[in-house]
N, C-alpha and C positions, 0 to 999 in steps of 0.2 A: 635330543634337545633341539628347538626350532629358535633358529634365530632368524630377525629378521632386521634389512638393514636399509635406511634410510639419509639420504643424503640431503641438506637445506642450506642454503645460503639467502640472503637479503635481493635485494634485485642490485643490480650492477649499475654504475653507472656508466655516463658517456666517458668519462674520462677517468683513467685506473686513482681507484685511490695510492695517495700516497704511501712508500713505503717507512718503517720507523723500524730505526736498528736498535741492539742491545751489544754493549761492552768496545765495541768499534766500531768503524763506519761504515756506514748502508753498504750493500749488497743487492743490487738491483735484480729480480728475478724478468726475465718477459715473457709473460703469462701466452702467446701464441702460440704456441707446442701444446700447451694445456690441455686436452679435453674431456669429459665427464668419465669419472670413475666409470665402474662397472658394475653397478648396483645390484645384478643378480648372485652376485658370487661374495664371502666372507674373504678377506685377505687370508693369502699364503703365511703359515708361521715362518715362514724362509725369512719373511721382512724382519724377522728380529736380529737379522746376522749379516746387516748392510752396512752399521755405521761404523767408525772406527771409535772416537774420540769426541763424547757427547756434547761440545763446547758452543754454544748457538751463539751464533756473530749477528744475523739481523732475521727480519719477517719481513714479508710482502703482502701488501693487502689486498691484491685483485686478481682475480682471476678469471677466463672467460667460459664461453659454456652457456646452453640454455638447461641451465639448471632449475628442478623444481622449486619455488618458494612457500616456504614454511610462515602460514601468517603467526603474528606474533601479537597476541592478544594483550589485549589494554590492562594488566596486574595491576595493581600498587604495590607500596612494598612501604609501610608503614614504618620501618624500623623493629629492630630486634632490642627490648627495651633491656637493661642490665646486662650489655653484652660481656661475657668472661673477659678479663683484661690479667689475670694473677699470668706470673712468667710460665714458662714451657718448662717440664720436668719430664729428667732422663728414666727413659725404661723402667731401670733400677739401679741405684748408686752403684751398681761393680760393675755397668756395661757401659761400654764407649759410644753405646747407641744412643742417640740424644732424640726426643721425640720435637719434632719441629710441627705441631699442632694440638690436639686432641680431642677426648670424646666431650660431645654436649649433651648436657643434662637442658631438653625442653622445657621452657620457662613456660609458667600461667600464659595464655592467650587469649583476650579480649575476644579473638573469635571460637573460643570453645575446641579447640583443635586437643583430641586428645590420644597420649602416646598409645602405640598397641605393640605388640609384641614382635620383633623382626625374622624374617624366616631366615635368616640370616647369622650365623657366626659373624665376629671382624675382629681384624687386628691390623694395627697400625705402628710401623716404627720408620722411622729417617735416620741417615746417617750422615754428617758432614762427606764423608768418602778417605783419600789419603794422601789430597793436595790441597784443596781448596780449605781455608782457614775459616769460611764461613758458608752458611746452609741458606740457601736458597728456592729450598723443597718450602713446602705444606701441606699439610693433610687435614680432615675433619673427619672424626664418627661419628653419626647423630644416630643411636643405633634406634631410640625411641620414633624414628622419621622413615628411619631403613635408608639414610643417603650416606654417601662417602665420597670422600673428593679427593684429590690429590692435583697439585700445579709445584710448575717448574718456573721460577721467575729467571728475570735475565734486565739487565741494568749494572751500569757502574755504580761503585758505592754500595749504598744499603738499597738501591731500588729495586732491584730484583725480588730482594727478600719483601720489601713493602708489595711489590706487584702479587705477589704470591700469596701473602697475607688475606692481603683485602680483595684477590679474585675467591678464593675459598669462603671466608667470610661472609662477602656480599652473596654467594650461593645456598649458605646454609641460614644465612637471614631471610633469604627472599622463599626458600621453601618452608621455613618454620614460620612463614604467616600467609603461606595459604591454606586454604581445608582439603583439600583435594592433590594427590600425588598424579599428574600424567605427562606423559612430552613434551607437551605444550607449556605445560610451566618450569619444566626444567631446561626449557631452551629460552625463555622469558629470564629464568636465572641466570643464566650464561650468558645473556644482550643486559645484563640489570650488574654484573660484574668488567663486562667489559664499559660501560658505559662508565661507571665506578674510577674504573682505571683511568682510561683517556683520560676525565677531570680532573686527577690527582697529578697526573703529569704534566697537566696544561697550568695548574694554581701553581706550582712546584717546580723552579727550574732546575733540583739537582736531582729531580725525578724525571725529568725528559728524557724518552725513550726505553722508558720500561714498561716491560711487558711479562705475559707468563703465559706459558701452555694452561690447560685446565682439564680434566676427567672425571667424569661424575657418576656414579649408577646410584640408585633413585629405585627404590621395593616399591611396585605400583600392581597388587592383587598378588598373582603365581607369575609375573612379569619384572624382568630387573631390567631397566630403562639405562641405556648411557646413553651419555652424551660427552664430542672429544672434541679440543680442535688443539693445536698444536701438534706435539709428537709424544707427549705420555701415553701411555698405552692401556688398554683392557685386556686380558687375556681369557679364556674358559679352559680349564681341563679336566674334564673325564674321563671317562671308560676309552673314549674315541683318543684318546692323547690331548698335546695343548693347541690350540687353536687362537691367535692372535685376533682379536674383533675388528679392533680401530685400525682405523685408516690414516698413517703417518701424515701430516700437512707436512710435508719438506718438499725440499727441490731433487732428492735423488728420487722419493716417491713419486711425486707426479711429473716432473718434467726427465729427471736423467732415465727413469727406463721409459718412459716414451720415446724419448730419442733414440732407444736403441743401445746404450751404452752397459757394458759389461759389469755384471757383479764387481769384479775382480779391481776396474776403474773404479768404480762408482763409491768402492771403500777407501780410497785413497782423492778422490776428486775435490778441489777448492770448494765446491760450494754443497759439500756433506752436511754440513751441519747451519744448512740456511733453512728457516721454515717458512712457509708460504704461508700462514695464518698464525695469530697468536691473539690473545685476549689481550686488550690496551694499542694496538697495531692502526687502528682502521674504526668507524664506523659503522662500516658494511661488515657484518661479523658474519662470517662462513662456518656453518657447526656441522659435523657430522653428529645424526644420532643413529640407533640398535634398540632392540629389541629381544630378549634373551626367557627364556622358558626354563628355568635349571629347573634338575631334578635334584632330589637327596640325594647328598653328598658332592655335589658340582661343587670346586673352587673357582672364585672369580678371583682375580690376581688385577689391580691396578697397580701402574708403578712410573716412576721419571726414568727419563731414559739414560740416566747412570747406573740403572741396574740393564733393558734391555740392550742398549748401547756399548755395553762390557762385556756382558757373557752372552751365550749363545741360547738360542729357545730350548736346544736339548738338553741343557744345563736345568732352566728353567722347569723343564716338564719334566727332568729325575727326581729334583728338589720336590716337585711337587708331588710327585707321584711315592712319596717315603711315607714313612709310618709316624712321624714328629707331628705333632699338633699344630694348629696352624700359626699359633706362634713361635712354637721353633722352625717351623718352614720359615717364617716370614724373617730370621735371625740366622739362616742358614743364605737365603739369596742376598743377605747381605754383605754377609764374611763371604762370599762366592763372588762377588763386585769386588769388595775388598781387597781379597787375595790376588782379582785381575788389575790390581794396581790401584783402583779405585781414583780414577781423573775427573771424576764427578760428584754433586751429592747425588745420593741416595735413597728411593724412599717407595715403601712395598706399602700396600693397604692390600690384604686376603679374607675373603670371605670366602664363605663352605656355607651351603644349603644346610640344614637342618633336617633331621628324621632318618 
């Protein structure tokens, strides 16, 4: 399977944007240790067994680096007309699995956009976890679009879960009214959500400082497109084993092993669960995207990282590698988060190739 992987950020300014925390106060990152991933290389599945306890205190907006820029073409985004508003419904009444989003049925479009068949399986479920009283995931299936999202919000009160909402949302509005699936528009979705965000926290002051990771793959021909920023993750597992895609935005990612600092630190270290990018954070919005070629039968695995953040890749890639359909996988890496105490929510979206 060929993947390929692409790094973009906005241009930088003279002076670092400011940072904006979630649930406590800021956490200042200093982006000079920073410097430009390693864009030849896919990350190590290692990265799935750094963090301890998936809890995100703040983001940092800026980073330096003469990093490529990705121009971001002039969309509109008309609105998504009769957008679903009916409440969020569990799995199935006997499972403690509660679905914190769901699949959309593509509405008529003024611009003729019409659904085609996805090469794609998906399944999608969330779980509060086995502390937190309230869910703060989201996901989306558009499977007539071939998109799937999944974000992790973070805010006091109910903002997190609002940041989360309406980062997904404003994603799957902004691709169901264009005609064309490519990079480029799904990285115009992700500057069309975070932009979203910022506004809603600036009208709103019990929404200041909320924010949310976001992950997106996007069916664009025999190509499954993501796009990441935060620390939710992409995964691929095949023949070859699991393979980890996205590239964590936190500070043990890019700054604590640059420094040098030991696995062993670096899971127990103050600022484990600071991220260096997040949707609603900044202006300057830094995305990673990929580029992915599956073949029949490839699982892609998105998920919050209350499932990577708990159990271990190898865990992940047994799970994956079983004979359960992919919704029992996707209900097994749950009870699998779960049984590890579950300090997070939790939230799987699996796709399997077709054929």
């Amino acid at each position: 399977m060929k993947i390929r992987v692409r790094f973009s950020r906005k241009p930088r300014q003279e002076e670092a944007a400011t940072a904006a925390t979630a649930e406590q106060s800021a956490e200042v990152v200093t982006p000079e240790a920073v410097t430009k991933p390693d864009d030849s290389a896919v990350p190590s599945s290692s990265v799935a067994e750094t963090e301890d306890f998936p809890t995100v205190f703040a983001a940092v907006a800026s980073m330096d680096g003469a990093w490529s820029e990705t121009p971001m073409p002039n969309f509109a985004s008309p609105g998504l007309p009769q957008w679903p508003d009916e409440s969020d419904t569990p799995a199935d009444s006997g499972s403690a699995t509660a679905i914190s989003g769901r699949s959309f049925q593509e509405p008529a479009s003024p611009m003729g956009i019409i659904g085609r068949p996805s090469m794609m399986e998906a399944i999608g479920l969330s779980d509060p976890g086995c502390v937190r009283p309230n869910n703060e995931d989201y996901f989306a299936l558009v499977r007539e679009r071939g998109l799937y999202v999944v974000a992790d919000g973070m805010g006091g009160a109910q903002a997190g879960e609002h940041a989360s909402r309406l980062a997904v949302e404003t994603v799957v509005e902004t691709i169901l009214n264009t005609p064309q699936a490519d990079a480029e528009r799904l990285a115009f979705a992700f500057q069309e959500a975070n932009r979203k965000v910022l506004e809603a926290a600036s009208d709103d002051v019990q929404l200041e400082g909320m924010g949310t990771t976001l992950v997106a793959a996007l069916e664009a021909g025999s190509e499954l497109l993501i796009a990441s920023v935060g620390d939710s993750r992409a995964y691929v597992y095949d023949g070859a084993g699991l393979i980890v895609i996205t590239e964590d935005q936190t500070w043990v990612q890019e700054v604590g092993r640059r420094l040098g600092i030991d696995e062993e630190a670096l899971r127990t270290h103050p600022m484990r669960h600071v991220l260096t990018m997040a949707i609603g954070v900044s202006s300057q919005l830094r995305l990673h995207s990929y580029a992915l070629q599956p073949q029949p039968g490839t699982q892609v695995l998105l998920c919050s990282d209350g499932l990577h953040g708990v159990i271990t890749a190898e865990t992940i890639g047994q799970i994956l590698a079983g004979t359960e359909d992919i919704e029992g996988k996707c209900r097994q890496l749950i009870a699998a988060a779960r049984e590890a105490g579950g300090p997070d929510n939790i939230t799987v979206v699996l796709l399997q190739t077709r054929g």
